[in-house]
C-alpha positions as CSV (number, residue, x, y, z in Angstrom):
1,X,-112.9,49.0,75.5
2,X,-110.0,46.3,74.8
3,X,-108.0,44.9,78.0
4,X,-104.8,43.7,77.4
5,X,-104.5,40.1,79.0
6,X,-102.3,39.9,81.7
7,X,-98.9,38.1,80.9
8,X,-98.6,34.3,81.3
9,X,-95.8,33.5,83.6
10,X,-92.4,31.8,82.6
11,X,-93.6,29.0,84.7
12,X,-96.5,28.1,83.1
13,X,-94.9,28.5,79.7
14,X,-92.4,25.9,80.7
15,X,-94.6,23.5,82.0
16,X,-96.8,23.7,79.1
17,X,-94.1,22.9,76.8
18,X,-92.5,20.1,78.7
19,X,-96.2,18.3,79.0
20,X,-96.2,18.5,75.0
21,X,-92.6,17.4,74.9
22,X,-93.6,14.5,77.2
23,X,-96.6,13.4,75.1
24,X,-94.5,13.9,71.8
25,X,-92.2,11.7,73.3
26,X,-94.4,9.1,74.4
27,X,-96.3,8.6,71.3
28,X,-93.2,8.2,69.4
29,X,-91.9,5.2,71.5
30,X,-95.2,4.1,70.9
31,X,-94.5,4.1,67.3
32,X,-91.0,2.9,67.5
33,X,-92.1,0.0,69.8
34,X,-95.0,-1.0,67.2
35,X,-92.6,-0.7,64.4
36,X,-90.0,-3.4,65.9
37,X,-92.9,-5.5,66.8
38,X,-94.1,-5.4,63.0
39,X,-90.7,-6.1,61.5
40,X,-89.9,-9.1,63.9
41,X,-92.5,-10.6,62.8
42,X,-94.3,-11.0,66.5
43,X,-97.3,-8.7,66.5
44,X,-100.8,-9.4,66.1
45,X,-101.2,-5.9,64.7
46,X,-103.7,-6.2,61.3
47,X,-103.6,-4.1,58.6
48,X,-107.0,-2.4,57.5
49,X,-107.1,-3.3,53.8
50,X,-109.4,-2.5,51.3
51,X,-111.7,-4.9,49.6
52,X,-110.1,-3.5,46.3
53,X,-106.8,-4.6,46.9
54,X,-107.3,-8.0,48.1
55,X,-108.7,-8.9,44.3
């Protein structure tokens, strides 16, 4: 017969949601960061491109 599963406790919750908040956060600086560094002009960031569009 079905058990319920015992309740997860508000701490848990919270520090579940504050390790995904960290990691969103983290990643986006990441993109902000590689975003200024493409438009100054100083990366060495190359862009994949398809044979396609080089012709």
């Amino acid at each position: 017969m079905a058990v319920p599963k015992k309740k997860t406790s508000n701490l848990k919750r919270d520090q579940r949601k504050a390790h995904w908040k960290k990691q969103a956060a983290k990643e986006a600086q990441k993109a902000l960061s590689l975003g200024k560094s493409l438009l100054s002009g100083r990366s060495t960031f190359i862009y994949p491109q398809d044979k396609e569009d080089d012709e």
